[in-house]
C-alpha positions in Angstrom: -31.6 -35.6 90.2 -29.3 -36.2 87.0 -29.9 -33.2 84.8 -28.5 -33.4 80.9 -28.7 -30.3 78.4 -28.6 -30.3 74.8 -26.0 -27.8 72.5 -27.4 -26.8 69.4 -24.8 -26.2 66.5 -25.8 -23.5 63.7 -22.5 -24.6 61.9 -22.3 -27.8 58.3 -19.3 -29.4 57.8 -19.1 -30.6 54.4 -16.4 -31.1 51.8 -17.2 -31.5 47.9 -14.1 -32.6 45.6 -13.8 -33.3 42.1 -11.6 -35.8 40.6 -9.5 -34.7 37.5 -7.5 -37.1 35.4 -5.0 -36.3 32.9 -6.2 -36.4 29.1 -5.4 -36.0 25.6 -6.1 -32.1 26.5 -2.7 -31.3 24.4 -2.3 -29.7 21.0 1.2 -30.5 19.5 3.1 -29.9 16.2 6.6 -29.7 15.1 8.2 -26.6 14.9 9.0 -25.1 11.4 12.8 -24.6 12.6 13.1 -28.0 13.1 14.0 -30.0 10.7 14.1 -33.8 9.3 18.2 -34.2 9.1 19.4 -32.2 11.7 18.6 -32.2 15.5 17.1 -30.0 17.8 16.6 -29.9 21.4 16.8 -27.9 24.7 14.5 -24.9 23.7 14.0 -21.9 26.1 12.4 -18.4 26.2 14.9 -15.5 25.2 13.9 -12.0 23.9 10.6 -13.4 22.5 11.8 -16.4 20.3 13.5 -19.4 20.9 17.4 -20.3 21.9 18.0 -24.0 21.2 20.9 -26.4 20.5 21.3 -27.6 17.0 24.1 -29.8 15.4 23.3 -28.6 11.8 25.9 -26.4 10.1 26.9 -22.9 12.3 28.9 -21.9 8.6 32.0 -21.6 10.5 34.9 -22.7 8.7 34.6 -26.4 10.4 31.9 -28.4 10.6 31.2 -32.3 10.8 28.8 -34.2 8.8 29.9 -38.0 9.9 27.0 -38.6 13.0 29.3 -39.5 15.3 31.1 -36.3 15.4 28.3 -33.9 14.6 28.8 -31.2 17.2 26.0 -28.9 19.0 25.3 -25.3 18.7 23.3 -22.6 20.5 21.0 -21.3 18.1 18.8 -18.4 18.4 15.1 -17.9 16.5 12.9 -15.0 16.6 9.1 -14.2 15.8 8.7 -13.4 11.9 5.0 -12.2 11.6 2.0 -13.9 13.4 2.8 -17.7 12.7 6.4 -17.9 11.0 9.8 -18.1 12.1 13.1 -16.5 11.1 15.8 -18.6 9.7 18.0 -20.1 12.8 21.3 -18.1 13.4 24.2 -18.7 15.8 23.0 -16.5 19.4 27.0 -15.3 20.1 30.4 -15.9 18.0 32.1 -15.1 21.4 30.4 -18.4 23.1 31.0 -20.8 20.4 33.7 -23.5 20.6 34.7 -26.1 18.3 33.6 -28.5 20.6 29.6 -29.0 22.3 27.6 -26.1 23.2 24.5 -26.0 25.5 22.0 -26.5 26.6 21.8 -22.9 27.9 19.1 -20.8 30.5 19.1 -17.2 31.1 18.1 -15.2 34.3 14.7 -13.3 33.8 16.1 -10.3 33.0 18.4 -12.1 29.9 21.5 -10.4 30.5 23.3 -13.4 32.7 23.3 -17.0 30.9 24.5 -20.5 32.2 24.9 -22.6 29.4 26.9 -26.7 28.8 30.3 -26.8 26.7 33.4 -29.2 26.5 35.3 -27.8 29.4 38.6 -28.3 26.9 37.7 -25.9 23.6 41.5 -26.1 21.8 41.1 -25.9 18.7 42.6 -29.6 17.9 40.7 -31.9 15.7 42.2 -35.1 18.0 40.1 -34.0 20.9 36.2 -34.0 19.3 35.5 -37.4 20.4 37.9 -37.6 23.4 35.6 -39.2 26.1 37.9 -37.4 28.6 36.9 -34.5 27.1 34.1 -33.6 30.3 30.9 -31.1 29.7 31.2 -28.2 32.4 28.7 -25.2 33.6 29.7 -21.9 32.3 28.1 -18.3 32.6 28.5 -15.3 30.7 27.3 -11.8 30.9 26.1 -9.5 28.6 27.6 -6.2 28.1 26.5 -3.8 25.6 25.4 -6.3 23.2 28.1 -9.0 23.6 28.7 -12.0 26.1 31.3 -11.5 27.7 33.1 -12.7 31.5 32.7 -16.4 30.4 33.7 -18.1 33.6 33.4 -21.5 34.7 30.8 -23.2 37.1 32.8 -23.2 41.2 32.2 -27.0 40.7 33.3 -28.5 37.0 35.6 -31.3 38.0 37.5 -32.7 35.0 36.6 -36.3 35.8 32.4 -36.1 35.5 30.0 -34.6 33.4 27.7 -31.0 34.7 25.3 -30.3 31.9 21.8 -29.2 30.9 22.0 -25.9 34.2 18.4 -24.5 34.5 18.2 -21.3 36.7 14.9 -20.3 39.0 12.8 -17.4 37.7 14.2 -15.6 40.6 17.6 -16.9 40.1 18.4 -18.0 43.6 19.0 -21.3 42.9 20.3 -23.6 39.9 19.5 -27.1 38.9 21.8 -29.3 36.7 22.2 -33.0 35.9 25.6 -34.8 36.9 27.6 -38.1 37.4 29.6 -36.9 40.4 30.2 -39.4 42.8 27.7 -40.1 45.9 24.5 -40.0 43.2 22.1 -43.2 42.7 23.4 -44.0 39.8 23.7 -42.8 36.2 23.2 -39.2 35.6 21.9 -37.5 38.5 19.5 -34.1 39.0 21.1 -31.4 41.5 20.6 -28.1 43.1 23.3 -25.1 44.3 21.1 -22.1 46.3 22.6 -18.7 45.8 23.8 -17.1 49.1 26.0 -13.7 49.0 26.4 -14.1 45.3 28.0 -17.3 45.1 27.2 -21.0 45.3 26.3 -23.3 47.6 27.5 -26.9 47.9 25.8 -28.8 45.1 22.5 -31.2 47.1 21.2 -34.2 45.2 17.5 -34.1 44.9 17.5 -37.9 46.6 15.9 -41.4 45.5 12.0 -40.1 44.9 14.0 -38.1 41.8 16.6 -40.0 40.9 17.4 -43.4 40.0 19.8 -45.9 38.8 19.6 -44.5 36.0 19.6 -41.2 33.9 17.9 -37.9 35.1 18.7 -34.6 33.3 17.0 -31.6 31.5 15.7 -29.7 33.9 13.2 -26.8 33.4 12.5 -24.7 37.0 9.4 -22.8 36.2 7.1 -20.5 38.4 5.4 -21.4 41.4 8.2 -23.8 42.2 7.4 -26.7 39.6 10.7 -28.5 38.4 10.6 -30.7 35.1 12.7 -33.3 34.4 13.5 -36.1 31.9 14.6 -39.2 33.0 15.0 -43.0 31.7 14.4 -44.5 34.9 10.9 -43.5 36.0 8.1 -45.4 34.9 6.6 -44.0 31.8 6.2 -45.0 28.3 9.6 -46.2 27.5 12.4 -44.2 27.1 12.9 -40.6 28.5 9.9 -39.5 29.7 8.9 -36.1 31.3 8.1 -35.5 34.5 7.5 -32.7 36.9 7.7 -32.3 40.9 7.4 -29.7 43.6 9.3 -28.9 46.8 6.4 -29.4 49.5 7.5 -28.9 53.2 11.2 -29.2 51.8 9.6 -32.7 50.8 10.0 -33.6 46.8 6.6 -34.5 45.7 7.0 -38.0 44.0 7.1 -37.4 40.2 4.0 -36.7 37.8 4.6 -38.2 34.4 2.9 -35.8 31.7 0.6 -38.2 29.7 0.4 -38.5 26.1 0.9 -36.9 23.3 3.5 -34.8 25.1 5.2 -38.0 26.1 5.7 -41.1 23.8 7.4 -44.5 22.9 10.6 -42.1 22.2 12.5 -40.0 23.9 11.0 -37.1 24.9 13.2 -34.2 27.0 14.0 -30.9 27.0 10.5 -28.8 28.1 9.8 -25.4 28.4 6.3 -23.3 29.5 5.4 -20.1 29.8 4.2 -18.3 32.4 0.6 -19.1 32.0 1.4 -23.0 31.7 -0.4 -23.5 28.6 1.8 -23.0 26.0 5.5 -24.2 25.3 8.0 -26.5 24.2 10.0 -29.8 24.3 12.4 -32.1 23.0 11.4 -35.6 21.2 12.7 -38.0 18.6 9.3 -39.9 17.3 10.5 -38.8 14.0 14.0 -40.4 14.5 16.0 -36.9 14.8 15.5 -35.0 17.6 13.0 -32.3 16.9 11.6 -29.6 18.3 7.4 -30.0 18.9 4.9 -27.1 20.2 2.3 -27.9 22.5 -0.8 -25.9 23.9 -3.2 -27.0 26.4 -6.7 -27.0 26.8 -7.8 -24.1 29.9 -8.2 -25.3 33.3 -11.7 -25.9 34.5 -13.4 -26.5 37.6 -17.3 -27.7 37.2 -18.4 -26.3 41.0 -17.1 -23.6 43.2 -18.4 -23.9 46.6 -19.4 -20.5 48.5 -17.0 -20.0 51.6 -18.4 -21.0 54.7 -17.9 -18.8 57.5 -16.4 -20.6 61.1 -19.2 -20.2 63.4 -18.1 -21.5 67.1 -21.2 -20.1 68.8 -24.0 -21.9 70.8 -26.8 -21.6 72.3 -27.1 -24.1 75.8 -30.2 -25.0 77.6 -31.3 -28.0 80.1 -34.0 -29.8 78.3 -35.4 -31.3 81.3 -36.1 -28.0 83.0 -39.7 -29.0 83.2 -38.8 -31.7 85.6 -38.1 -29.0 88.3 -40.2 -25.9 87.5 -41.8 -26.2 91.0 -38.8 -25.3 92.6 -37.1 -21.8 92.0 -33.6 -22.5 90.9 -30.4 -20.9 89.3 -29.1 -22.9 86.2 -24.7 -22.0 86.6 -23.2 -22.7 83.3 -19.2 -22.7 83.4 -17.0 -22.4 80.7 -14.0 -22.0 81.6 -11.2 -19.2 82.5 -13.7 -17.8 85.2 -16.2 -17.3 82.1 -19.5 -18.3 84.3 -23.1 -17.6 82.7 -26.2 -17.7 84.7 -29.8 -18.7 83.1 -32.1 -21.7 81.9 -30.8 -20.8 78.1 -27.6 -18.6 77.5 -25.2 -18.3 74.7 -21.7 -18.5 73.9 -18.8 -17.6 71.5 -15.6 -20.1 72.2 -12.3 -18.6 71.0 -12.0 -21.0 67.8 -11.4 -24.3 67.4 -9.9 -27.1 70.4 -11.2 -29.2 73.2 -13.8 -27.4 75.5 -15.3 -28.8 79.0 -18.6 -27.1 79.7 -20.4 -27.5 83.4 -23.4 -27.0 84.4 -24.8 -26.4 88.2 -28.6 -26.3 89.1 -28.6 -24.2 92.7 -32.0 -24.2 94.9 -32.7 -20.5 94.6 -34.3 -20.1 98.1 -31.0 -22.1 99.8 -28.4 -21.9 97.5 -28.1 -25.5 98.1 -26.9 -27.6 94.9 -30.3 -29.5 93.7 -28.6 -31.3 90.8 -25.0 -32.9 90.9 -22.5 -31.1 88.2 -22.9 -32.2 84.6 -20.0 -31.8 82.5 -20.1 -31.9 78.7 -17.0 -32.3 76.3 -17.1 -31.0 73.0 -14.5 -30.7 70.6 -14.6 -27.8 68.0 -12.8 -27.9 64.6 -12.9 -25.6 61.4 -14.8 -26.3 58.6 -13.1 -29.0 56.6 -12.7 -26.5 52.8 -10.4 -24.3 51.2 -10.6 -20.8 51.3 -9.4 -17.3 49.9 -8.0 -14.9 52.7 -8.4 -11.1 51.7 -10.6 -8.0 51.9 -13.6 -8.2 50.9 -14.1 -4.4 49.9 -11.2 -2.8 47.1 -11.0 -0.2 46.0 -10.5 0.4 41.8 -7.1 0.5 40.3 -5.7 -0.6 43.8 -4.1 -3.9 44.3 -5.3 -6.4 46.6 -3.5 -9.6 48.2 -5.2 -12.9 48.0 -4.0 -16.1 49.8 -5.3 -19.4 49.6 -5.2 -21.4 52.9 -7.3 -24.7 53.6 -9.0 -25.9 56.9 -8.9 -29.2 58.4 -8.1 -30.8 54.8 -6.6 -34.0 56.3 -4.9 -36.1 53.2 -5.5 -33.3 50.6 -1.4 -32.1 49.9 -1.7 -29.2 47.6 0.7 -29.4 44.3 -1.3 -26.7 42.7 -3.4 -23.2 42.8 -5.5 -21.9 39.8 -7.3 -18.4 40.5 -9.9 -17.2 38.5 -10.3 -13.1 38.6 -13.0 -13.0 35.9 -11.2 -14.2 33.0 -10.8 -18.0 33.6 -8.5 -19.9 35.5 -5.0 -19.3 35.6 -2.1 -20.9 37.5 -0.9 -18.9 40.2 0.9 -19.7 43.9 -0.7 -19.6 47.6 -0.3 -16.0 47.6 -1.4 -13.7 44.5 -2.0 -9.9 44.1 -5.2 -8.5 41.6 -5.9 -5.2 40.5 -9.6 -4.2 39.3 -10.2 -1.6 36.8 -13.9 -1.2 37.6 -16.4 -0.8 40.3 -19.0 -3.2 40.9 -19.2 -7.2 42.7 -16.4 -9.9 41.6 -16.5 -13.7 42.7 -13.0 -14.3 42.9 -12.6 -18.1 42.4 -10.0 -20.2 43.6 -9.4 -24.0 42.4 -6.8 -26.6 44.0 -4.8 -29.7 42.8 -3.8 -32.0 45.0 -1.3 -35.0 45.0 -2.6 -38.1 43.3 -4.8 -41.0 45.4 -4.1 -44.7 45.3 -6.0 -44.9 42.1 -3.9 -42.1 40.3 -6.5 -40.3 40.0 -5.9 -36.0 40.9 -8.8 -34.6 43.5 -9.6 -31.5 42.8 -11.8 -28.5 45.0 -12.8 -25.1 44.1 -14.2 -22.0 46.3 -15.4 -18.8 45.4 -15.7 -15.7 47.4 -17.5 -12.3 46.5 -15.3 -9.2 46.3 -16.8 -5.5 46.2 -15.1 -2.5 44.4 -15.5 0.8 45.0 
């Protein structure tokens, strides 16, 4: 007699996603140190204000008005009051030439600097516009107030260009733009890692970066985001700024920012702050190159899904017992790795997800004699298909806690960011993030993802919550 039984699943796979498009969700205004007959560019953080390059006058005792031989200066602005600005001001004598200088980024503690300059600085008026005349990578080191050990980049060559260095937060690796032979074409972006305080061999970021064309101005920020400029990529026309990520030592293929960050001009040079909604960048819509602020709207997620808990336990039974309950009988159920359960219902917890083979044997109680030939199911168990937030779920006050975010089963959906939400809105973070709570009580600790752009460019987008209790 052919016997079947039924397995009853207390588990719901479902996955809810939201999709997010880019918008005008961008404030942006000139800078009041930037002005309409000198340029600007290349801002970065330093010592709360600004460090950017300038060709206006430095007052030293030469300076050149005609266009073509305007040259460019590191300046330095600070913070004056709530909303204003001090007047610009050369950032060190000791590294200004008479030739180019910068762009420049600093380490995160501000006391090392890599900054652009004519690798040839002698003072001979012959030399300003000799093409020959190569931009190298120099660093310098501040000492009691003043930059000092100026040395030079371990690979300036003479014969092509390294400019526009950006260092890591961490300051294990370096990026820079070049036309060193072996690139696509152009002005390429590359990267030197920082092993036993030195160097690497410079690596080209490849063809999803760079083009026949021009990329350059990089900004590394946190979380391992890298923008860019480049002439090359579709965008508005131009230079246009993009960003990419370093996924499974895969480079993401470029986001271009949408308007009003980018426009019809040439728009480089970016820089944001640790929350990503504030910074700077680079553009010449007004015809000089000027300095613009931007600030963006906050993140928001309209849903957070509750986490589901993985449940891989079942209940079995033989719906057609009714068929034999004249005849005493022993219902075998075997699962596996000698795991052997005896009854007309049992229950059972698999280890997690995979492919399982569950028999069952119906024995004549009287002759242990085999009354029904083997059955043999085949089920294959997977996690739920969401994202989730791995951590304790009881803290104590004033102690820190780790958080990670992990997803399940998410076939398709390539994380390029995390956002975690603590109680005070969303806020970019990376996969793993410490919190510290001041106060007892229950927290839903919410956790939203971005993932890589579909077919129809448009961002999906999920969100999960889980509740935390303090003590």
């Amino acid at each position: 007699m052919s016997q079947s039984f039924c397995l009853l699943i207390f588990a719901s796979l479902s996955l809810i996603t939201e999709s997010f498009a880019q918008s005008d969700s961008y404030i942006i205004k000139p800078t009041p140190f930037s002005s309409r007959i000198y340029n600007e560019f290349s801002p970065v953080f330093y010592k709360g204000g600004i460090v950017f390059c300038s060709d206006q006058s430095d007052n030293s005792l030469v300076s050149y008005k005609d266009d073509q031989n305007r040259l460019f200066k590191i300046f330095y602005v600070t913070r004056n009051g709530s909303s204003g600005w001090s007047h610009p001001k050369l950032l060190a004598k000791e590294i200004t030439t008479a030739f180019n200088d910068g762009p420049v980024t600093f380490n995160e503690n501000g006391n090392i600097m890599y900054y652009s300059r004519n690798n040839s600085i002698e003072n001979s008026m012959k030399n300003i516009s000799d093409t020959s005349n190569k931009l190298g990578i120099y660093s310098a080191e501040l000492i009691d107030g003043i930059w000092t050990n100026i040395k030079p980049f371990t690979y300036n060559n003479p014969l092509y260009s390294f400019f526009t260095p950006s260092l890591t937060p961490d300051g294990g690796r370096i990026y820079f733009s070049s036309d060193m032979p072996g690139g696509y074409g152009g002005m390429d972006l590359y990267y030197c890692d920082r092993h036993n305080n030195d160097w690497d061999k410079p690596v080209n970021m490849g063809p999803v970066i760079n083009t026949p064309k021009n990329e350059s101005f990089p900004f590394a920020c946190k979380y391992g985001k890298l923008y860019f400029a480049s002439d090359g990529l579709k965008g508005f026309g131009g230079k246009d700024l993009f960003y990419t990520q370093e996924l499974n030592e895969e480079w993401m293929v470029p986001e271009h920012l949408d308007s009003p960050i980018n426009s019809t001009a040439d728009d480089f040079g970016i820089v944001i702050d640790s929350t990503f909604e504030n910074g700077y960048f680079s553009t010449n819509r007004r015809e000089t190159d000027d300095i613009f602020s931007f600030s963006s709207a906050p993140i928001e997620f309209t849903t957070c899904d509750t986490i589901k808990e993985n449940n891989y336990c079942f209940t079995f039974y033989d719906e057609k017992q009714r068929l034999i309950d004249t005849v005493p009988v022993i219902y075998q159920w075997d699962f596996g790795e000698g795991i052997v359960r005896i009854g007309k219902e049992v229950k059972h917890c698999f280890a997690g997800p995979g492919k399982y083979s569950v028999k069952l044997t119906i024995i004549d109680e009287l002759t242990s004699d085999t009354i029904a030939k083997q059955v043999e199911y085949k089920a294959e168990l997977e996690n739920i298909k969401q994202a989730y937030i791995n951590s304790d779920k009881i803290g104590i006050v004033d102690k820190s806690i780790s958080f990670m975010g992990v997803t399940s089963d998410l076939k398709g959906f390539r994380i390029t960011d995390y956002f975690w939400n603590f109680g005070n809105g969303f806020k970019p973070g990376g996969q793993f993030i410490n919190n510290t709570f001041k106060k007892q009580g229950e927290y839903m600790v919410k956790l939203g993802l971005f993932a890589e752009k579909d077919s129809l460019g448009v961002i999906p987008k999920i969100c999960v919550m889980k509740k935390i209790k303090i003590n």
